[in-house]
C-alpha positions, -999 to +999 in steps of 0.1 A: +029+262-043+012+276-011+010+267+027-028+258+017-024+221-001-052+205+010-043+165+020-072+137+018-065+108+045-079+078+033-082+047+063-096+018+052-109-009+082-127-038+084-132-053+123-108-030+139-123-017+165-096-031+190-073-001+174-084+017+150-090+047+176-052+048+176-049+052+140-077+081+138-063+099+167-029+101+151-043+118+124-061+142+142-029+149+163-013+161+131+006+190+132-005+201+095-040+215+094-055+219+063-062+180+057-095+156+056-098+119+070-119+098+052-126+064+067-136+039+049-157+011+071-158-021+051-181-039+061-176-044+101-199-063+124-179-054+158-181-018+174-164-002+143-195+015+132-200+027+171-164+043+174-167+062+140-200+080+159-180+092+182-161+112+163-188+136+147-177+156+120-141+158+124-139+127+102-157+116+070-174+082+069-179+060+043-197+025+044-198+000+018-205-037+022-172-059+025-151-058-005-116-060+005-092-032+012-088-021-026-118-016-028-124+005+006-092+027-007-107+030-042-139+047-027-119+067-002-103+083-032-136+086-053-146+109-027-111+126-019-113+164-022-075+169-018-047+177-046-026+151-023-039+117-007-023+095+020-031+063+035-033+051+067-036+014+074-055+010+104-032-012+127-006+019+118+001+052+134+019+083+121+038+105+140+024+145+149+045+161+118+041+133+094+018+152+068+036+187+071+068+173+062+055+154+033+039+185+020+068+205+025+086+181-001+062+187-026+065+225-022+101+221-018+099+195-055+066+204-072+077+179-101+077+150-078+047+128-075+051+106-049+070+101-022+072+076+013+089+084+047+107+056+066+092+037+094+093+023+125+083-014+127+069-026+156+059-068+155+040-081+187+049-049+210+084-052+203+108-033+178+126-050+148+148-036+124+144-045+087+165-063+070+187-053+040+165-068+020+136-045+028+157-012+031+140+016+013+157+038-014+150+073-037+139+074-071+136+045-095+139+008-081+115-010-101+142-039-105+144-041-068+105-036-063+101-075-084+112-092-052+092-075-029+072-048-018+098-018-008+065+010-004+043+010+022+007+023+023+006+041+050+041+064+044+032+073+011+018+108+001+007+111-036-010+136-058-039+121-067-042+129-104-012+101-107-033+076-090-062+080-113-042+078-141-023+042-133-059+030-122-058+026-087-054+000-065-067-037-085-101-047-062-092-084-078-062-091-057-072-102-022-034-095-010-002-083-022-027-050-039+001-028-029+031-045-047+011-043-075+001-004-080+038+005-067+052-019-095+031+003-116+039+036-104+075+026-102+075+012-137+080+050-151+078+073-124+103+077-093+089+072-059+112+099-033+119+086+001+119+110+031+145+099+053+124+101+088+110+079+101+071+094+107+052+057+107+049+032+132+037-001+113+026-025+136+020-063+128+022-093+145-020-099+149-038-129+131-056-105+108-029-091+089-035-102+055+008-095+050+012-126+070-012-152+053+008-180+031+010-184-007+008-147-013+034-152-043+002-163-065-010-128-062+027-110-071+028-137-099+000-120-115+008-083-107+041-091-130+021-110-157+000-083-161+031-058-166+046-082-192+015-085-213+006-046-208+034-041-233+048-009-210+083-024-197+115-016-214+140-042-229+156-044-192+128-039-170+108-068-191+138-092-188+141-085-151+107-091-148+106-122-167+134-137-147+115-130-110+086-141-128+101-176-136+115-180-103+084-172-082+066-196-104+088-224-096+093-215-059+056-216-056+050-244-079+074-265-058+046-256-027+019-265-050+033-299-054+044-303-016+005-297-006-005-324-037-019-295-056-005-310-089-027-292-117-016-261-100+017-268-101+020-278-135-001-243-142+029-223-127+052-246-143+036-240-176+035-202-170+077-199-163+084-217-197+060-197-216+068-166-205 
């Protein structure tokens, strides 16, 4: 593979003019050339639309009316003219060699796929450290991946022919639309990790959707939908099953703590049937 792999960046925003310049600028700092930046503006009413302006045609604009960050990361890659896509969440920043290094591993593995670099998380200005829980690995994890989401948007790089075929990110899940295409990927193919930390992921503000309750509903169905596609193995589909059942009845037990018994009994229902 040559120097020359071409790199879509794909940010997807909606109302965040407060930062996004951040985002773009770090992207544009990039050390690696031969790369595109597609942002995606979803819909914004505040100054979003006045900031993209500014940057002329450095950057690609797309504008669709509001339809959720799938969505705006669906289109971005519709329109992608690179071999390799990345994302870049637009509260997030990468660091000035982020995308060479990336594309160096995929000259360095040209069998590999996909692959994530390590981050550094910053929550309300300050650093925290992740827990064990959340530590990121190489290869194959989809057994740990049930729990929670261990891949993060914006340090993945992927070829883009992979993301077509698993179907992209699901525009009917509100939330939780990454666990569910990394369950997918990682159901059959191993996602790398470059040990570097070349992301800053910052959280803490009111619009993170990350940080909104009840979003087991939405892993609830990214698992059901596994099960019934028929694609798991023997042990993948029992490990499945088994976090399946449990985040039914953890979330049922909320249903019935806010008095939302037919919901309950729904995820009830669902743990014993499955």
């Amino acid at each position: 593979m040559k120097n020359s792999l071409f790199v879509s960046v794909i940010i997807p925003t909606y109302n965040r003019g407060w930062i996004l310049r951040e985002a773009i600028e770090s992207v544009l700092a990039q050390d690696y050339e031969n790369f595109e930046l597609i942002v995606v503006n979803d819909g914004s009413n505040d100054d979003t639309e006045r900031i993209l302006a500014e940057y002329g045609g450095s950057i690609t604009v797309l504008e669709q009316a509001n339809q959720g960050v799938s969505a705006a990361r669906n289109n971005g890659v519709a329109h992608a003219n690179g071999t390799l896509i990345a994302f870049l969440d637009s509260d997030d920043l990468w660091l000035p060699e982020k995308l060479s290094v990336q594309v160096a591993f995929f000259q360095a593995n040209p069998e590999a796929l996909v692959c994530q670099t390590q981050e550094t998380w910053i929550r309300d200005g300050r650093r925290i450290y992740p827990k064990n829980r959340h530590q990121k690995q190489s290869g194959l994890f989809f057994g740990r991946s049930l729990d929670l989401c261990l891949v993060s948007p914006s340090a993945v790089m992927m070829k883009k022919h992979l993301f077509e075929e698993v179907g992209g990110f699901d525009e009917k899940l509100p939330a939780c639309e990454d666990y569910d295409l990394w369950l997918r990927v990682g159901v059959r193919i191993p996602i790398f990790l470059i040990d570097e930390p070349l992301v800053i992921k910052r959280g803490g503000h009111a619009d993170q959707l990350s940080s909104k309750a009840g979003l087991d509903k939405y892993r609830i169905q990214s698992i059901k939908k596994l099960l019934e596609g028929g694609t798991l193995s023997h042990d993948q589909k029992a490990a499945a099953v088994a976090v399946l059942q449990n985040k039914c009845e953890i979330y049922a037990s909320g249903c019935k703590k806010r008095g939302k018994l037919e919901e309950m009994a729904y995820y009830h229902d669902l743990a014993r049937k499955i």
